[in-house]
N, C-alpha and C positions, 0 to 999 in steps of 0.2 A: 651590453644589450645589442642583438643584432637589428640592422635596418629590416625597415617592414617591404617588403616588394608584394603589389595587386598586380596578378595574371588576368586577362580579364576574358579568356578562356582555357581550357583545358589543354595543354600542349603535352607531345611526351614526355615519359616518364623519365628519359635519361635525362634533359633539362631540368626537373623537376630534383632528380638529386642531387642533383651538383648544386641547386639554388639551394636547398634546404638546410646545407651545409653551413652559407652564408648566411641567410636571411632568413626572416617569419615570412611565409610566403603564405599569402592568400589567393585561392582563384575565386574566379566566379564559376561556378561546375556546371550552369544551364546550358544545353545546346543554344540555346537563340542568346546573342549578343545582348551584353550587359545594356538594360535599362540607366538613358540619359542622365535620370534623375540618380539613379542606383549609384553611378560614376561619380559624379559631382560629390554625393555623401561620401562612399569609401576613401574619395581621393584622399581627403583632409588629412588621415594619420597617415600618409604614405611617402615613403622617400622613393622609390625607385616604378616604375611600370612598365608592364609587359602588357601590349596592344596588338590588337589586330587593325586588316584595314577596314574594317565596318566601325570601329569608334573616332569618331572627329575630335581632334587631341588640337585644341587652341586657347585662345587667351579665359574663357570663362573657367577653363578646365586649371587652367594656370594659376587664377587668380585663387579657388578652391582649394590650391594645393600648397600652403607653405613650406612642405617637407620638401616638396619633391624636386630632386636633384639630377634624373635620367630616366628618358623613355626610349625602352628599348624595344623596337616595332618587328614584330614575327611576320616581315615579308618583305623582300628587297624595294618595292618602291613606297614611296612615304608620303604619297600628295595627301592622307588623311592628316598629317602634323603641319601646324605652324611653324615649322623649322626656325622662321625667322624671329617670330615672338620666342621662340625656346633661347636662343643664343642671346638676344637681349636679355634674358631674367636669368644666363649662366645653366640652364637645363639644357644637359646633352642628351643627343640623338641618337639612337644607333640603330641599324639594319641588318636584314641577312644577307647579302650579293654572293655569287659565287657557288655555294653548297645547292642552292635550287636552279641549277643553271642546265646541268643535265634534263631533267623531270621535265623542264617549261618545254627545253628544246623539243625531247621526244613527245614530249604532249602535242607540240604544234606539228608535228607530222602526222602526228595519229590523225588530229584531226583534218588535215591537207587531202590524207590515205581515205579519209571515210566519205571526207563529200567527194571527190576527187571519184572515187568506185561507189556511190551510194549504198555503205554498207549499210546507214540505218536503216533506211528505205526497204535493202532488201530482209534485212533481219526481222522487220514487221511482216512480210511478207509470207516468210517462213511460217513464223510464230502463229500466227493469227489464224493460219488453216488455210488463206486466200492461195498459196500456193497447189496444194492439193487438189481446193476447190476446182481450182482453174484446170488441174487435167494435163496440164503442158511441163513435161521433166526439163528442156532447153530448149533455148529458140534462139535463131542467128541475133535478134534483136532485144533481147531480153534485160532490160536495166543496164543499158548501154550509160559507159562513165567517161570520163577525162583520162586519157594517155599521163602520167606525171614522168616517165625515163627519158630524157632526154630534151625537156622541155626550160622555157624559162622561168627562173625563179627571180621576184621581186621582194627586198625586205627593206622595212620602213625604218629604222632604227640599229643603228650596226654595233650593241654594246654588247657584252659578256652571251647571253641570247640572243642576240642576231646573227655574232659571227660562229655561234655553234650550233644556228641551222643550216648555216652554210656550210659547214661543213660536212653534215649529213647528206647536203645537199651534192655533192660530190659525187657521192655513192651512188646516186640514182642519173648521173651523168648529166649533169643542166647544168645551163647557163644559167652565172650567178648574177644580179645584179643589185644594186646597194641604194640608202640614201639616207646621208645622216647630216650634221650640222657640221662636220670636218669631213675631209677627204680621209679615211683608214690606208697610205699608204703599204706599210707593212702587211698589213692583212691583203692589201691588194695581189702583193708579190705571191706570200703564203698560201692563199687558195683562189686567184686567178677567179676575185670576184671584179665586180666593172664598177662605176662608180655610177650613177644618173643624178639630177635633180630630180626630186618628185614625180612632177608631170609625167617626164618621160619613161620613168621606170613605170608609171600604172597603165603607159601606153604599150609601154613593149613585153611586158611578163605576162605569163599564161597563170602565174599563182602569185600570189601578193598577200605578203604575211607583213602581219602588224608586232614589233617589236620595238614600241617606244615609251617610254615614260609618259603620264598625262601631267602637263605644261599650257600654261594659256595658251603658248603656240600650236599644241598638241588635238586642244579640243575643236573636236568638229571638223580636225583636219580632212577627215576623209565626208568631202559633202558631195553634194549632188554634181558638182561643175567636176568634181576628179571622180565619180565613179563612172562618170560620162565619159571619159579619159580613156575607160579600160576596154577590153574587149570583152566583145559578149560568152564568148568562152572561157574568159576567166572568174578564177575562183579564188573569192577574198578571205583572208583568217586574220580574227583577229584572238591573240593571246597577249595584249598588252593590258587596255583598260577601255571599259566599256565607251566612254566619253572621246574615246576619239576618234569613234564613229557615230556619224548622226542616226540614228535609228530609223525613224521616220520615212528618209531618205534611200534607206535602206533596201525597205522593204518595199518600198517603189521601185527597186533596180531591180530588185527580186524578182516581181513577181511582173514586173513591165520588158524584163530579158535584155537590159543594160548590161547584167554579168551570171554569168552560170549558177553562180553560187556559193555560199558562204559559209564558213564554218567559225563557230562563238565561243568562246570560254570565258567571254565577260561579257557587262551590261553595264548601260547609261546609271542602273542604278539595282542594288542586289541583296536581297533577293530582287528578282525579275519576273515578271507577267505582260506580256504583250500578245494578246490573241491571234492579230491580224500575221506575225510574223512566225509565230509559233503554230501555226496552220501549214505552213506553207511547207513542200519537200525537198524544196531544194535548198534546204539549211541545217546543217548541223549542232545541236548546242550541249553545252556541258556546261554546268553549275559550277563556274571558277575553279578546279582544280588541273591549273598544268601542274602546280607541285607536290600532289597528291600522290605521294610514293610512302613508302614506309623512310627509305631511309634518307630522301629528303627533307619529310620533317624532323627527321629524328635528325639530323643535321644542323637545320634552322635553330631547335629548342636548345641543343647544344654552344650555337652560336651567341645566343638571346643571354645563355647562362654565363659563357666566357666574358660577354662584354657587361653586364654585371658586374662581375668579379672583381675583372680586372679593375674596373671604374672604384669599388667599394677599397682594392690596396691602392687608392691611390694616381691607378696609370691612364692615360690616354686605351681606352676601348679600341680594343681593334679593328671594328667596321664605324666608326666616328662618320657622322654623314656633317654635321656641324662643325668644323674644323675650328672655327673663330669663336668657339664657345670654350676656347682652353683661355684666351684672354681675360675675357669675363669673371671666370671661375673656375679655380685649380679642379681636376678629380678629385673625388672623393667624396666622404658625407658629412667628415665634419668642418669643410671650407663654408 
C-alpha cells in the first residue's frame, strides 16, 4: 500500500508524476488556500505533505496528524513550519533552495528596472488615453527616473539570492555592497562586493534590496530610525518577506520623501490590501511571484517529489532543513 501524500495546492504536473508513482497523492485543487479547518480534517490519514507558505504547519497541525512523517514545503523559506516542534516529534522538513534562485534574482531587478524608470506609472499613462489626451509626443522632462549604471547597490542578506543579484549587478557596473550575519569572504574576492553593517549600507546605497529570511531578528528590521538612514534618492526592494518591513512606516517615507521609492513583491500579510500605500506612485507591487517562471516551478515540484522519494526508500532528503530530526527518527514510513 503506498503512503498517502496531501498537496495542499496544485503544483506542476512534472511533480505530480513522479509522486504518483510513489504515493496516493491528494491536492486540494481550489485556487484559494486550503481552509484551516479543511487541514486539520485531511491531515489525520496522511503520512507525507506538500505545503505552501500561506498554511501555518505547527504543533495543532502535528498533533492532528499521527501518520505524518514529512513536510515538504514548496518554497525555500519555511518561517510558516515549526521546524522545531517538527524534529522533536521526528517529522522532517524539507525545502526548495537553489532551483528558484535564478527567477527571485531576476524578478528583483525587474522590479529595481521598473521603479527605478517608472515603468508602471508610465504604462498607465499610455494605456489610459492620458497620453494622447495631453497632446505632448516628448518632453525633456517627461517621467523623469533614477540613473541605476553605475550606481550603488545595497543588499540585506548575502545567501544563494543575494549573491546572485550581485552578480547581475556587475553588469550594470555598480558598486556592490553587502550585509549579512558573517563576513562572505570568498564571495568578496569573487565579485568585489564590500562588506557594511547595516546602518551604513542603507546610508551609502542609491538601491537597497531585501534578501533575507524573516527571523525575530529580521522582523521590522527595516523601521523608521533605518529608513531615515537612507537617502532620499534611494529606492527600496523588497523580495524577501513582507514582515521585514514595517509597512506603516513605510508609507510614511513614501509619501513624506525619506526615500524615492519602493518596489514590493511581499506583504506584512497576503493576500494584501493597504489603500493608503497602494494609492501612492511611487511604488511598485507585485503579488509574491519572484519565482513565477514556468521552469522555476516546474523545478520546485520536482524538488518537492525527489525529497519525497528519497525520504519514502529510506534516505536522508536532499534539501533536509531539520538535520537533527535523523536522530529522532530514521527515514522512512515505517520507522
Amino acid at each position: 500500500m503506498k503512503p498517502k501524500v496531501l498537496i495542499t495546492r496544485e503544483i506542476p504536473e512534472n511533480g505530480l508524476e513522479l509522486l504518483r508513482k510513489h504515493f496516493e497523492v491528494e491536492i486540494w485543487e481550489d485556487e484559494h488556500e486550503i481552509p484551516r479547518e479543511v487541514l486539520l480534517e485531511k491531515i489525520r490519514e496522511v503520512d507525507a505533505l506538500v505545503t505552501m507558505l500561506s498554511e501555518r504547519i505547527d504543533e495543532e497541525v502535528f498533533d492532528a496528524a499521527p501518520r505524518l512523517r514529512i513536510v515538504a514545503n514548496y518554497a525555500v523559506g519555511y518561517d510558516n513550519i515549526d521546524v522545531k516542534e517538527a524534529t522533536k516529534r521526528g517529522i522532517y522538513v524539507t525545502n526548495t533552495p537553489d532551483v528558484l534562485t535564478n527567477a527571485t534574482a531576476d524578478f528583483a531587478w525587474t522590479l529595481l528596472l521598473a521603479t527605478a524608470r517608472r515603468l508602471v506609472e508610465a504604462d498607465k499613462f499610455v494605456r489610459s488615453g492620458e497620453w494622447e489626451e495631453k497632446g505632448v509626443a516628448w518632453h525633456p522632462l517627461m517621467f523623469l527616473g533614477h540613473d541605476v549604471y553605475g550606481k550603488t547597490i545595497g543588499i540585506v542578506g548575502f545567501g544563494r539570492i543575494g549573491r546572485t543579484i550581485a552578480r547581475r549587478a556587475k553588469g550594470f557596473g555598480m558598486r556592490i555592497l553587502y550585509t549579512a550575519r558573517s563576513r562572505k569572504s570568498e564571495a568578496e574576492k569573487e565579485l568585489g562586493v564590500e562588506f557594511r553593517p547595516l546602518e551604513e549600507l542603507l546610508g551609502e546605497s542609491d538601491f537597497v534590496v531585501l534578501a533575507v529570511p524573516l527571523t525575530r531578528e529580521t522582523y521590522h528590521m527595516i523601521n523608521e530610525e533605518r529608513l531615515k538612514l537612507m537617502k532620499p534618492t534611494a529606492i527600496l526592494v523588497n523580495i524577501a518577506r513582507g514582515k521585514v518591513v514595517d509597512t506603516e512606516v513605510l508609507v510614511k517615507a513614501l509619501k513624506e520623501g525619506w526615500i524615492a521609492a519602493a518596489g514590493l513583491d511581499v506583504f506584512e500579510e497576503e493576500p494584501y490590501y493597504h489603500e493608503e500605500l497602494f494609492k501612492l506612485k511611487n511604488v511598485v507591487l507585485a503579488p509574491h511571484i519572484g519565482s513565477a517562471t514556468y521552469g522555476a516551478r516546474e523545478c520546485m515540484a520536482e524538488l518537492v517529489a525527489r525529497n519525497l522519494i528519497a525520504f519514502k526508500n529510506g534516505e536522508v532528503p536532499p534539501t533536509l532543513v531539520n538535520g537533527e530530526v535523523v536522530k529522532v527518527r530514521k527515514p522512512g514510513f515505517r520507522q
